[in-house]
VEXDREN-2710 file (C-alpha; in Angstrom, 1 decimal):
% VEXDREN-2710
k/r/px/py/pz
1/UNK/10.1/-18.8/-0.4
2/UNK/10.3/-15.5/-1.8
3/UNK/8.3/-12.9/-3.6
4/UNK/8.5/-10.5/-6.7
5/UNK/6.8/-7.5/-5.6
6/UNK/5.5/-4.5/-8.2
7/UNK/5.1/-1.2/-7.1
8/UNK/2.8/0.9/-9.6
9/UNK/3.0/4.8/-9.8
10/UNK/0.6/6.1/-11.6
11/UNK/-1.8/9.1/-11.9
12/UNK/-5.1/7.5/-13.0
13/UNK/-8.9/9.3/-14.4
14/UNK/-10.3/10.5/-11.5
15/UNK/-13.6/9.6/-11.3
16/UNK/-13.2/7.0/-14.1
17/UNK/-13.2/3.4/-12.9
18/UNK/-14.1/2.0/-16.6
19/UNK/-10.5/3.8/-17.5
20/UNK/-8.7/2.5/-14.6
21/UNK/-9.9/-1.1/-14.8
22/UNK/-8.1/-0.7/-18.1
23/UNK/-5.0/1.0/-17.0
24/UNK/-4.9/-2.1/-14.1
25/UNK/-5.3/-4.5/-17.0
26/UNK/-2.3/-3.5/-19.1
27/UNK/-0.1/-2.6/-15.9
28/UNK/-0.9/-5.9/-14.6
29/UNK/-0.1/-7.7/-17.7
30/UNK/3.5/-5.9/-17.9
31/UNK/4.4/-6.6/-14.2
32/UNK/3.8/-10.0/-14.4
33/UNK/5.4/-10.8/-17.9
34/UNK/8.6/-8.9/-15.8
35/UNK/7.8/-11.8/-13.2
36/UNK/5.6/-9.8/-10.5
37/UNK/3.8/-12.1/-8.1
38/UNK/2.1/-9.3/-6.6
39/UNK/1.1/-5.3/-8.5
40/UNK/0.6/-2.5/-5.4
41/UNK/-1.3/0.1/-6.5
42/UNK/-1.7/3.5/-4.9
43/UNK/-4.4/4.5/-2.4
44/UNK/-7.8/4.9/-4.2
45/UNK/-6.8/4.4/-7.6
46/UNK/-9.4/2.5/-9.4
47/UNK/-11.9/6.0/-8.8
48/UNK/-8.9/9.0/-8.0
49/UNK/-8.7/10.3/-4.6
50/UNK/-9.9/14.2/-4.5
51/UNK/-12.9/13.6/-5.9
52/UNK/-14.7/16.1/-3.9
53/UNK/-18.8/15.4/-3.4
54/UNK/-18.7/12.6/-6.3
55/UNK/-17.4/10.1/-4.5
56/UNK/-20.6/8.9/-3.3
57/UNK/-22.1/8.7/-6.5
58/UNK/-19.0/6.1/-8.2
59/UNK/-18.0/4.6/-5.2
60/UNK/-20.7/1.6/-5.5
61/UNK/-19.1/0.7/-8.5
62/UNK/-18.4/-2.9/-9.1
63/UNK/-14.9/-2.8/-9.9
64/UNK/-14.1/-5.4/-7.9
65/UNK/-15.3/-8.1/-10.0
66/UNK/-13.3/-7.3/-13.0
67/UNK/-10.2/-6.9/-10.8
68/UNK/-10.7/-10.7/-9.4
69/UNK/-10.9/-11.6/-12.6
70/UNK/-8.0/-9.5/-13.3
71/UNK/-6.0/-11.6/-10.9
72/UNK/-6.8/-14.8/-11.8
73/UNK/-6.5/-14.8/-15.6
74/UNK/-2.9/-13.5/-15.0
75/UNK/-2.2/-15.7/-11.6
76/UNK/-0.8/-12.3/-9.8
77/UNK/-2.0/-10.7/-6.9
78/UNK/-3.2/-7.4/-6.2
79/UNK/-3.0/-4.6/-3.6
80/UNK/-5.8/-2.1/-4.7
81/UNK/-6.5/1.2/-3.7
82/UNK/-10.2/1.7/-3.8
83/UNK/-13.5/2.6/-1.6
84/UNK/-15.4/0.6/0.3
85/UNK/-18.9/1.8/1.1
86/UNK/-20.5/1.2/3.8
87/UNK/-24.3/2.2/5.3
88/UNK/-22.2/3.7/8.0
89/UNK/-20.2/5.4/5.6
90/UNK/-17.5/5.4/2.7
91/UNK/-14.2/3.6/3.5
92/UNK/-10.4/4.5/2.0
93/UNK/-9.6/0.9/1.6
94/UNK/-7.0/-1.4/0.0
95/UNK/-8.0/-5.2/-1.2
96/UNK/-5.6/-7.9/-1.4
97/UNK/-7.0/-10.0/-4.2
98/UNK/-4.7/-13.3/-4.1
99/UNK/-3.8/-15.2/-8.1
100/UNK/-6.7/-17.1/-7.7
101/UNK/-9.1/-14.3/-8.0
102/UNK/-9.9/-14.1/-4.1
103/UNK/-10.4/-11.4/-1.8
104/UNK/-8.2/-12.5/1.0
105/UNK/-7.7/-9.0/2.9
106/UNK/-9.7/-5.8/2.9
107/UNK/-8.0/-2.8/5.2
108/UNK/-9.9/0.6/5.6
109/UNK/-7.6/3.5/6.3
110/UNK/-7.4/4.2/10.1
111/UNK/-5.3/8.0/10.3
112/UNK/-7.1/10.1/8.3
113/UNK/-5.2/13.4/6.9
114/UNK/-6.9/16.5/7.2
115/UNK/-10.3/17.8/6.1
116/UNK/-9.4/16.3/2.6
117/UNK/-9.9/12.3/4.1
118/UNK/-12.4/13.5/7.0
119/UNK/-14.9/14.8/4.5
120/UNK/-14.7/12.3/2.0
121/UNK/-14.3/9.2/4.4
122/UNK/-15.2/7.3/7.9
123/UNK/-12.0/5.7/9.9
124/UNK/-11.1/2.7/9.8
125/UNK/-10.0/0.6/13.4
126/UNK/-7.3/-1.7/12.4
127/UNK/-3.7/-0.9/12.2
128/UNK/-3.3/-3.4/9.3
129/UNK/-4.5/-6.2/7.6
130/UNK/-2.0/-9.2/7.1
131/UNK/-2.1/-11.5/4.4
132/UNK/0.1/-14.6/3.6
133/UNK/1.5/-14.8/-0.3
134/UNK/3.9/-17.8/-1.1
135/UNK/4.7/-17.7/2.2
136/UNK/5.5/-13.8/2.5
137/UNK/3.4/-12.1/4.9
138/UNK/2.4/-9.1/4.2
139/UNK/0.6/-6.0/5.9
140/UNK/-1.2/-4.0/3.9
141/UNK/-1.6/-0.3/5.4
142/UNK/-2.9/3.2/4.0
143/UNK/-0.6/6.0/3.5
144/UNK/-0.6/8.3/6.7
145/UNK/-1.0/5.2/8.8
146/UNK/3.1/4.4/7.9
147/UNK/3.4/8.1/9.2
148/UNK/2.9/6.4/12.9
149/UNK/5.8/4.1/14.4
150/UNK/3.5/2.5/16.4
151/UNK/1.6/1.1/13.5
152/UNK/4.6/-0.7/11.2
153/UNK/5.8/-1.7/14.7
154/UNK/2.9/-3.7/15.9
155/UNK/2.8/-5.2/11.8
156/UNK/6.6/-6.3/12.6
157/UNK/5.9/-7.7/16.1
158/UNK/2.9/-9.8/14.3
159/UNK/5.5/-11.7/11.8
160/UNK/4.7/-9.3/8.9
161/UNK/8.0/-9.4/5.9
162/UNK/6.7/-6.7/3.9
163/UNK/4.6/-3.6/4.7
164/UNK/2.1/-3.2/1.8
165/UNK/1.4/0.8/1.3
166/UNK/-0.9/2.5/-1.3
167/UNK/-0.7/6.2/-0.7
168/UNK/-1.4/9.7/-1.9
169/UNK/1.4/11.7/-0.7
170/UNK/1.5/15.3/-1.7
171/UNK/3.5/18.5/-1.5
172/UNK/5.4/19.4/0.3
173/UNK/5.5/16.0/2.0
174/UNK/7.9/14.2/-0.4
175/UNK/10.5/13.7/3.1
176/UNK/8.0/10.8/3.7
177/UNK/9.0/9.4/0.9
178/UNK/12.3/9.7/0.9
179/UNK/13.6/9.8/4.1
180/UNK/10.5/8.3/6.6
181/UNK/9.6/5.3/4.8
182/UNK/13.2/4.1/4.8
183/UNK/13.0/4.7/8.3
184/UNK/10.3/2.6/8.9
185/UNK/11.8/-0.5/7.0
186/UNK/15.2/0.1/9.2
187/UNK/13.3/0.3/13.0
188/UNK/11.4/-2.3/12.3
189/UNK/13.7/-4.7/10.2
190/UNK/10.7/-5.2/7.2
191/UNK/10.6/-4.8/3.6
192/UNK/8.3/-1.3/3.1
193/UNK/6.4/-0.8/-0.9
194/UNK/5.3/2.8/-1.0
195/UNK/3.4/3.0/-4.1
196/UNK/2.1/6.9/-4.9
197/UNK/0.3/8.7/-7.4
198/UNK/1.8/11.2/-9.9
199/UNK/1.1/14.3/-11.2
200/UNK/-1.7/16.7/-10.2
201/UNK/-5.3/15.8/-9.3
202/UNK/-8.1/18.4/-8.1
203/UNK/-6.1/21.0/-5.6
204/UNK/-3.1/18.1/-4.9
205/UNK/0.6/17.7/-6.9
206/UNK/1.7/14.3/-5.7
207/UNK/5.3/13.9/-4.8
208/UNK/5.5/10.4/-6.7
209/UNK/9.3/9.3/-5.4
210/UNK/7.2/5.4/-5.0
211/UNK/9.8/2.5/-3.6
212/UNK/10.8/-0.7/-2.5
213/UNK/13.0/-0.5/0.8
214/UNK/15.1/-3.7/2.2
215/UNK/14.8/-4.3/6.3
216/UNK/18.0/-2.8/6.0
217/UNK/16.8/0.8/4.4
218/UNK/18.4/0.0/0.8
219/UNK/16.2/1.5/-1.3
220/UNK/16.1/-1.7/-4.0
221/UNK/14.2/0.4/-6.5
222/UNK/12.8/3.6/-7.2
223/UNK/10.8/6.0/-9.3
224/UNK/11.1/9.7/-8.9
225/UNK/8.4/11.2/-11.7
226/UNK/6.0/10.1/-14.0
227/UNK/4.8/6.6/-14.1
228/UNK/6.5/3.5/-14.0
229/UNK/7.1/0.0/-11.9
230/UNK/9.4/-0.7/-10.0
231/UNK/10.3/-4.0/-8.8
232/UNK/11.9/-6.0/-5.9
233/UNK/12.0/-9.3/-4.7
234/UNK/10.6/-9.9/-0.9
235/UNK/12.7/-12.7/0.9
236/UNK/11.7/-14.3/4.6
237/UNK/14.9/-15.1/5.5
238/UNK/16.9/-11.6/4.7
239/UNK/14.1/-10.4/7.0
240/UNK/14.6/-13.0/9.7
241/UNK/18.4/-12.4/9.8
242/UNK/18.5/-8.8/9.4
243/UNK/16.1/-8.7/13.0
244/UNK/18.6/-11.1/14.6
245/UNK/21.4/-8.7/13.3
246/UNK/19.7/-5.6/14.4
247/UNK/17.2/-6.8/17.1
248/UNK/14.9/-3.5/17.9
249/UNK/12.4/-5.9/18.2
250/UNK/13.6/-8.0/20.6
251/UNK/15.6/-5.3/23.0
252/UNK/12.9/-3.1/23.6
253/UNK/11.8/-2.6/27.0
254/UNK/7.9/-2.8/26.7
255/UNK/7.7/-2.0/30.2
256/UNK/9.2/1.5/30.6
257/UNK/6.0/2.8/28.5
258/UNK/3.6/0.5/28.5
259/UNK/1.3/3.0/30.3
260/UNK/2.2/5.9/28.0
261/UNK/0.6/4.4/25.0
END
């Protein structure tokens, strides 16, 4: 079975869930008229992601609930970018809320990038969280965390077909984009969504360039600037022959640095 997969760039309101609940609506509505059975967002868009010291004070925010609801009246799943607080602390998380209006994943960000994350946010200790969609499974990871092989690897060697990632990539870092994420799909034989903000917010310009990358580093579709979908269908079985064809997986000799990592 396979899987139409929207990736949203987008800038959003910072500090404006009621705004981007709205935004999420008719975005939603578009992807899945164009067939989508699953909208990625990027990292912390329903409240922005420099927010500075107000993140504490709209980060209890229910916007959860209107986004299940979201989900189900459309039947299409959602990756979200949003916060998850915490008594211990505030969370960069992404929620994968299935068609039927459940939360069936919740990841918090484990690599947090510079003083920007550290002040705003406590680490995470997962290196994904993997969800199954029509039969696709999927690992939903946070933007710097697909900056580490080890991570997408360890998503691959668990079964994952798609590696799920709302970021917030900035300048001058748009190589990630272009060049490291395609990277990531090729070692690893997966299906990567990079879905990135746009545009300026607080002291950040984002480097959009959001994609869908094949197992075999095709870029299937791509936005450079401004906002847009994109859209690509996820399918098991290119995944299953493409790491028979090019079998990283299976070839590598765990042994000779085991004890290095």
């Amino acid at each position: 079975m396979s899987l139409v997969v929207a990736v949203w760039q987008a800038a959003g309101t910072p500090a404006d869930v009621p705004a981007n609940l709205s935004a999420l609506a008719r975005t939603a509505t578009e992807a899945r008229e164009n067939g989508a059975d699953v909208l990625i967002t990027p990292e912390m868009f329903i409240t922005g992601y420099e927010l500075g010291g107000r993140l504490p004070d709209i980060a209890d925010a229910d916007f959860l609930t209107p986004a299940r609801e979201l989900a189900q009246d459309l039947g299409i799943a959602l990756v979200l970018g949003g916060p998850d607080p915490t008594p211990e602390g505030i969370y960069n998380a992404a929620y994968f809320i299935d068609s039927s209006g459940e939360i069936t994943g919740r990841y918090r960000k484990s690599h947090l990038f510079g003083e920007l994350d550290r002040q705003q946010f406590v680490a995470g200790d997962r290196p994904f969280a993997m969800v199954t969609c029509r039969g696709v499974r999927i690992a939903v990871m946070i933007c710097y965390d697909v900056e580490f092989p080890e991570f997408v690897r360890a998503a691959a060697l668990a079964g994952a077909h798609l590696v799920a990632v709302p970021t917030a990539q900035m300048t001058p870092f748009s190589f990630i984009a272009e060049q490291v994420v395609r990277v990531r799909a090729w070692e690893n034989q997966v299906y990567v969504a990079y879905a990135n903000h746009h545009g300026k917010e607080a002291t950040l310009t984002y480097v959009g360039r959001s994609s869908i990358v094949a197992p075999d580093a095709t870029v299937l579709d791509a936005i450079v600037d401004g906002e847009g979908l994109v859209y690509a269908t996820v399918d098991p079985a290119v995944v299953e022959r493409a790491q028979a064809e090019n079998p990283y997986l299976t070839d590598r000799i765990q042994r000779l640095y085991r004890d290095l990592m």
